[in-house]
C-alpha positions in Angstrom: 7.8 -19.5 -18.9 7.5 -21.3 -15.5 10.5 -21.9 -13.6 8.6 -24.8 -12.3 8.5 -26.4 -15.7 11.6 -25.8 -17.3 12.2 -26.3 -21.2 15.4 -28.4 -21.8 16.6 -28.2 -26.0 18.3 -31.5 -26.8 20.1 -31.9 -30.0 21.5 -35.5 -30.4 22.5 -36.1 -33.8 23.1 -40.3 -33.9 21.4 -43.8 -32.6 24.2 -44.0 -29.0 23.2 -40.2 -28.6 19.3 -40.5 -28.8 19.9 -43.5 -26.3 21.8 -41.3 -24.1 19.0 -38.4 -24.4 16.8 -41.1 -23.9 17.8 -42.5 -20.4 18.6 -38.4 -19.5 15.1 -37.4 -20.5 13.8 -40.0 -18.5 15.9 -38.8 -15.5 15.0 -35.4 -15.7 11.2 -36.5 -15.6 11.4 -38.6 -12.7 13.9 -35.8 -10.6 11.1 -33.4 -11.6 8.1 -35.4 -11.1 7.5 -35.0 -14.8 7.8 -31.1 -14.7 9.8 -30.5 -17.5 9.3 -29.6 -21.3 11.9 -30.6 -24.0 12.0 -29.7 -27.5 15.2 -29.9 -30.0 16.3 -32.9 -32.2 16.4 -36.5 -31.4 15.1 -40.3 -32.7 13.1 -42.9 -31.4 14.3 -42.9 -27.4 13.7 -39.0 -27.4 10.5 -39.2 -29.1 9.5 -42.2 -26.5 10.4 -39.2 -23.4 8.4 -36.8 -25.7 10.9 -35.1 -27.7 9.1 -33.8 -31.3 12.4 -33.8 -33.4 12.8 -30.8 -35.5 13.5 -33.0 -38.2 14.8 -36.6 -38.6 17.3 -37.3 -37.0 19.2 -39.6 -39.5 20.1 -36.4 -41.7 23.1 -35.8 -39.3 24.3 -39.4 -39.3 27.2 -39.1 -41.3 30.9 -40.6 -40.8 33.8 -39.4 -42.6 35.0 -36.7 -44.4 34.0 -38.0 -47.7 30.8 -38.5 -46.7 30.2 -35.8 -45.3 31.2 -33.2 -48.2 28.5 -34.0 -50.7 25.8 -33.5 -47.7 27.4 -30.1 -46.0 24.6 -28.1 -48.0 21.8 -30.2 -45.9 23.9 -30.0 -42.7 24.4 -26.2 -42.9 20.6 -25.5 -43.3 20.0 -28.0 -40.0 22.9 -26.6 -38.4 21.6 -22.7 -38.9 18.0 -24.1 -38.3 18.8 -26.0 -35.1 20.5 -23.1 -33.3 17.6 -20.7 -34.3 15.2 -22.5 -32.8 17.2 -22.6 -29.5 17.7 -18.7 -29.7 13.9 -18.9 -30.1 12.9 -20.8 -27.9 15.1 -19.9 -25.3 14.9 -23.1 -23.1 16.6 -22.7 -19.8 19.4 -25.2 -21.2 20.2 -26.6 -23.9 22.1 -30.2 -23.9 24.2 -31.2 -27.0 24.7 -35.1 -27.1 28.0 -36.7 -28.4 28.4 -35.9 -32.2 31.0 -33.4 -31.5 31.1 -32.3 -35.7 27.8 -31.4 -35.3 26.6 -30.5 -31.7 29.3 -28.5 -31.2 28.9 -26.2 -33.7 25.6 -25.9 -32.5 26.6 -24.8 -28.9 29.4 -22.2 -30.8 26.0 -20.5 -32.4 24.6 -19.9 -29.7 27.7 -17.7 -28.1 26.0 -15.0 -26.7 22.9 -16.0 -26.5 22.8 -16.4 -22.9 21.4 -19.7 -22.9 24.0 -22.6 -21.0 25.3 -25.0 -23.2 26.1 -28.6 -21.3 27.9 -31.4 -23.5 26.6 -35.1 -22.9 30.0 -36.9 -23.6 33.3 -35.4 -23.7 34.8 -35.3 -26.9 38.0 -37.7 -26.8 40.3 -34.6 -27.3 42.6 -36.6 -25.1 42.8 -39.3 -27.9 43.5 -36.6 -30.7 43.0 -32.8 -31.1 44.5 -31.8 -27.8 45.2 -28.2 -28.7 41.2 -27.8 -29.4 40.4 -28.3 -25.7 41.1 -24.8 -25.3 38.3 -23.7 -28.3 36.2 -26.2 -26.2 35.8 -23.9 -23.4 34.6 -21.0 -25.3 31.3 -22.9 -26.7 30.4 -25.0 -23.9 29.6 -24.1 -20.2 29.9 -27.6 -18.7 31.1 -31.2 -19.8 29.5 -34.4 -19.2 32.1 -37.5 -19.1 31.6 -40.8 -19.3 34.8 -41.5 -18.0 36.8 -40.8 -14.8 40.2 -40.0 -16.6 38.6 -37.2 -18.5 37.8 -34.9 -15.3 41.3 -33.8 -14.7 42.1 -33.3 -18.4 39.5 -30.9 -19.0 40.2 -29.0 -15.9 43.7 -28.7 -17.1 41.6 -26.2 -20.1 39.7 -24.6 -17.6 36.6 -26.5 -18.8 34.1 -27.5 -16.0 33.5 -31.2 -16.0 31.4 -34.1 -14.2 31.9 -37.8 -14.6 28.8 -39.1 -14.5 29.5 -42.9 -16.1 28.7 -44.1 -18.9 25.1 -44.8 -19.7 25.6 -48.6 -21.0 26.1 -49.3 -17.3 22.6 -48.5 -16.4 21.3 -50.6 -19.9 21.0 -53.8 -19.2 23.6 -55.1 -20.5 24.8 -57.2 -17.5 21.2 -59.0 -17.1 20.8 -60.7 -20.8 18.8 -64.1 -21.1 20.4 -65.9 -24.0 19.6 -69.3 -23.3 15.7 -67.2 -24.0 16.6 -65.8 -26.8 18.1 -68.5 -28.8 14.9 -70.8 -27.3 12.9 -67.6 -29.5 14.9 -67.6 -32.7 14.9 -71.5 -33.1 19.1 -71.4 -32.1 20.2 -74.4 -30.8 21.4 -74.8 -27.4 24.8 -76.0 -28.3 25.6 -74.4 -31.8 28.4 -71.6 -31.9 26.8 -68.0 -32.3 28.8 -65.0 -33.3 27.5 -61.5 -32.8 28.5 -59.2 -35.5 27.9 -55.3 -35.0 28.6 -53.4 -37.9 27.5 -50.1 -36.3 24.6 -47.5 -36.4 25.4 -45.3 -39.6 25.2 -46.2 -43.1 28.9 -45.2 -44.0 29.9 -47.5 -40.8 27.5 -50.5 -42.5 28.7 -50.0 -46.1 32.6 -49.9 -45.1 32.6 -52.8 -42.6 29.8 -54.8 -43.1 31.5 -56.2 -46.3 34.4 -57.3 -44.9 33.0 -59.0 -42.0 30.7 -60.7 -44.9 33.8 -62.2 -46.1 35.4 -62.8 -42.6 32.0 -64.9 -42.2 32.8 -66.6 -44.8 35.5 -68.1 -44.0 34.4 -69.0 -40.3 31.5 -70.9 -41.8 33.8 -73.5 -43.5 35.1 -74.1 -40.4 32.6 -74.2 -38.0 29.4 -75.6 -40.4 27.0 -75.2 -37.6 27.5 -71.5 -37.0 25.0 -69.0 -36.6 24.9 -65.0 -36.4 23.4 -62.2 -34.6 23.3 -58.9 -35.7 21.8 -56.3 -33.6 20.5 -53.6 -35.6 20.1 -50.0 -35.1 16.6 -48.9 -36.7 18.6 -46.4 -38.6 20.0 -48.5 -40.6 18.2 -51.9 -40.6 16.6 -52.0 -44.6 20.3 -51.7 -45.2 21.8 -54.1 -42.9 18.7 -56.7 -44.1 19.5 -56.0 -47.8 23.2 -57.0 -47.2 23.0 -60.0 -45.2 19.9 -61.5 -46.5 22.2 -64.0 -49.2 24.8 -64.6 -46.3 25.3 -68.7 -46.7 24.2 -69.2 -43.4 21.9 -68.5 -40.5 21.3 -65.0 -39.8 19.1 -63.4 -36.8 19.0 -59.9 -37.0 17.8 -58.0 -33.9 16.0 -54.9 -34.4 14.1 -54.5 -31.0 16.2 -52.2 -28.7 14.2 -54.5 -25.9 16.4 -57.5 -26.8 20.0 -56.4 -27.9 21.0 -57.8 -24.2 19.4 -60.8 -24.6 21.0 -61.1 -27.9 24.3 -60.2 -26.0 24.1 -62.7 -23.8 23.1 -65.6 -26.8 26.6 -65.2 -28.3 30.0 -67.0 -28.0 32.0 -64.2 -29.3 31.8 -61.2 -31.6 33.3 -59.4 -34.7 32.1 -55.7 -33.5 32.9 -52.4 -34.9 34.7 -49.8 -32.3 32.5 -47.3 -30.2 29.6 -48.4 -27.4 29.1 -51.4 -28.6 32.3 -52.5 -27.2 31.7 -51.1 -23.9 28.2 -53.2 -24.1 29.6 -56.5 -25.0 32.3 -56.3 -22.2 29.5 -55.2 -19.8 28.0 -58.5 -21.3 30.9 -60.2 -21.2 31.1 -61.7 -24.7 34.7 -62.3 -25.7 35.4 -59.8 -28.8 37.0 -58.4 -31.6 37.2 -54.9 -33.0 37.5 -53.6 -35.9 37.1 -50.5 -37.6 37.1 -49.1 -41.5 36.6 -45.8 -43.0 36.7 -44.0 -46.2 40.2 -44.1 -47.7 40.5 -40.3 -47.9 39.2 -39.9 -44.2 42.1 -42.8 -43.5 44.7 -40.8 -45.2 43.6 -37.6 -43.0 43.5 -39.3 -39.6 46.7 -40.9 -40.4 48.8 -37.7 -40.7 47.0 -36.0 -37.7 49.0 -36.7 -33.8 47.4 -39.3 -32.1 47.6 -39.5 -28.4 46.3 -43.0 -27.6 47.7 -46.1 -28.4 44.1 -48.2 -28.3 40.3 -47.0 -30.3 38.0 -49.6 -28.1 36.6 -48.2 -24.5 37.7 -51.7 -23.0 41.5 -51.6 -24.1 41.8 -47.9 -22.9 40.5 -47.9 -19.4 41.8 -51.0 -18.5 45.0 -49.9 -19.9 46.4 -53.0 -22.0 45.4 -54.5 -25.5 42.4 -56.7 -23.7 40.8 -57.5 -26.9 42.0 -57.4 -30.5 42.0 -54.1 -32.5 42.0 -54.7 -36.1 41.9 -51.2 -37.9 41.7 -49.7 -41.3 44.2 -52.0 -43.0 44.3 -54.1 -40.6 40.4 -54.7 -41.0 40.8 -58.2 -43.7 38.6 -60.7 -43.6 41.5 -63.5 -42.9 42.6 -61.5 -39.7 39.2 -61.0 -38.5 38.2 -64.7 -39.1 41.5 -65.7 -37.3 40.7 -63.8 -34.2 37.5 -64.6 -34.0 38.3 -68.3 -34.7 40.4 -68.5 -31.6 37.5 -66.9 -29.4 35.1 -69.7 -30.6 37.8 -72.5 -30.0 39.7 -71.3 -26.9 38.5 -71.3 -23.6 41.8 -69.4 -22.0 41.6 -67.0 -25.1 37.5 -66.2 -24.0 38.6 -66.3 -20.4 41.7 -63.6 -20.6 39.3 -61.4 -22.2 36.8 -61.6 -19.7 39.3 -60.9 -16.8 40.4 -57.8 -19.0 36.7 -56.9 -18.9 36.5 -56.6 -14.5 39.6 -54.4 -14.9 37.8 -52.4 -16.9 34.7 -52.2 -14.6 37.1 -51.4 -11.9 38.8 -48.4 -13.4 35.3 -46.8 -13.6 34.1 -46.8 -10.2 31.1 -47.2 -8.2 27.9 -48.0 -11.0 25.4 -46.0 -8.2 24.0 -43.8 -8.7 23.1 -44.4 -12.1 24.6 -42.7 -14.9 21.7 -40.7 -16.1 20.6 -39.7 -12.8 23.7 -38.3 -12.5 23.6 -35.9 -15.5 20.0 -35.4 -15.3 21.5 -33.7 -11.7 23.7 -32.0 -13.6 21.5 -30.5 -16.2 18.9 -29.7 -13.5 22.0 -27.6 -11.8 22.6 -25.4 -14.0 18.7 -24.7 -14.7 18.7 -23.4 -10.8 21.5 -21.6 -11.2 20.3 -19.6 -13.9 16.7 -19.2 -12.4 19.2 -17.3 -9.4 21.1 -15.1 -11.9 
């Protein structure tokens, strides 16, 4: 194999991890001039940088542990079939992508292989699972973060690690035309729109996407003239259409990755599940609230296991303070999420507050240049030349 073109595995095993390959793969082709090979398991942003997936990528989009059980038959033959073809194919490196349940057991086959395992978002041991941190080091040769905090707290384990941002900076987000969008979709200039995210994975959709139905419900009676967005991971869109087709009022849902930000920026407020998305929305700034529902035996487990953190969304932890509403597990009704969402639509201090929450958090993370996935394409590219010395 030529040094010249080296072969980078990816294995990203969800929607916010094929768009971090994405942007990555794209890097790595334009720090290389386009002299570079890839191969492993992605979606429709790898396959756009030329990534032939091993197999779809929506096998490993599970959430939960009761989700997960009935599928562990499936996810043992792509695990075992995943780090064979690495061993295989012996790329110079091999980059696992967020999905920590999967990915990482991914990198632990391949102890001993010789082949340098780099890890594109750094689990949030930090927020849980501390004592694992020290397991971490043994399957992984390097860490990517996404935020700043997490660089000292892995070197604490001995575990080299780079911040190199987080990819949503480097999106879009900030530059969304909604007064185009709604002139597109036929949404009037001056009607209240609500952006409701129920998430990229069908366990995510089925738990929350109900309840924000109902919360919906409720906010329609009150404001008549309302109308939702929902943008809509490809993953899951049949599903999301098939639930929200009878919803008594106007729904536009957004399935083109190309206008998510225009979508964004369209949108008075929004009832959002945790994760990215958050981070997206405050990059957007569209006042929010966050919710977040799982399988009642996965709540039972989580509840009983040391938590760390006293917030779940991206925006309330690196700006330090409850900046937007967290309405979790129980906490996830439809009255509580129509009620904070209520007082987003009607309050101009309440939209305001959140939106000076949302510079704090853009300050904690530091300069935006150069751009996130420049940065860990430098990274990756790194420990291919240190190999090709060794």
């Amino acid at each position: 194999m030529s040094r010249q073109e080296p072969l980078i595995f990816i294995v990203a095993g969800e929607a916010s991890g094929d768009n971090l390959a994405g942007r990555l793969m794209a890097a790595l082709k334009e720090q290389t001039q386009g002299r570079v090979r890839f191969a492993g398991v992605g979606g429709p942003q790898s396959a756009a940088q030329g990534l032939e997936s091993l197999y779809p990528m929506q096998e490993l989009s599970l959430m939960g542990l009761a989700e997960v059980v009935p599928h562990l038959p499936r996810l043992i033959k792509r695990l075992n079939q995943t780090a064979t073809a690495a061993r295989d194919l012996k790329p110079d490196v091999v980059v696992t992508v967020d999905a920590p349940s999967f990915t990482l057991r991914v990198a632990q086959k391949l102890r001993g292989s010789g082949i340098p395992v780099v890890h594109y978002v750094a689990p949030q041991l930090w927020a849980w699972r501390v004592g694992r941190a020290k397991k971490l080091s043994k399957r992984v040769d390097h860490l990517m973060a996404l935020l700043p905090f997490e660089v000292p707290f892995f070197a604490d384990y001995g575990i080299p690690c780079t911040y190199v941002g987080h990819s949503a900076i480097e999106a879009g987000a900030t530059e969304g035309d909604g007064k185009a969008f709604r002139e597109r979709h036929g949404l009037p200039l001056d009607a209240p729109v609500l952006c409701v995210a129920p998430g990229s994975r069908g366990g995510e959709v089925r738990h929350i996407l109900p309840v924000f139905a109902q919360a919906v419900s409720i906010l329609k009676e009150r404001y008549p003239d309302l109308h939702v967005v929902i943008p809509v991971a490809s993953i899951v869109a049949e599903q999301v259409e098939a639930a929200t087709k009878d919803w008594p009022l106007p729904v536009t849902r957004v399935t083109d990755p190309q206008e998510r930000f225009d979508a964004f920026a369209a949108c008075n407020a929004a009832m959002t599940k945790s994760g990215t998305v958050t981070f997206e929305l405050a990059l957007a700034k569209v006042p929010m609230v966050v919710a977040y529902k799982v399988n009642a035996l996965t709540a039972f487990i989580v509840q009983r296991m040391k938590i760390s953190v006293q917030h779940a969304s991206l925006v309330n932890l690196l700006a330090g303070h409850a900046v937007v509403p967290e309405l979790l597990q129980d906490d996830c009704t439809p009255e509580k999420l129509a009620a904070a969402a209520e007082d987003l639509l009607s309050s101009k201090e309440a939209r305001d507050r959140q939106r000076a929450g949302f510079r704090e958090m853009m300050d904690a993370l530091g300069e935006a240049t150069p751009a996130p996935s420049a940065r860990a394409a430098k990274v990756v590219l790194d420990m291919v030349r240190v190999r090709s010395v060794v």
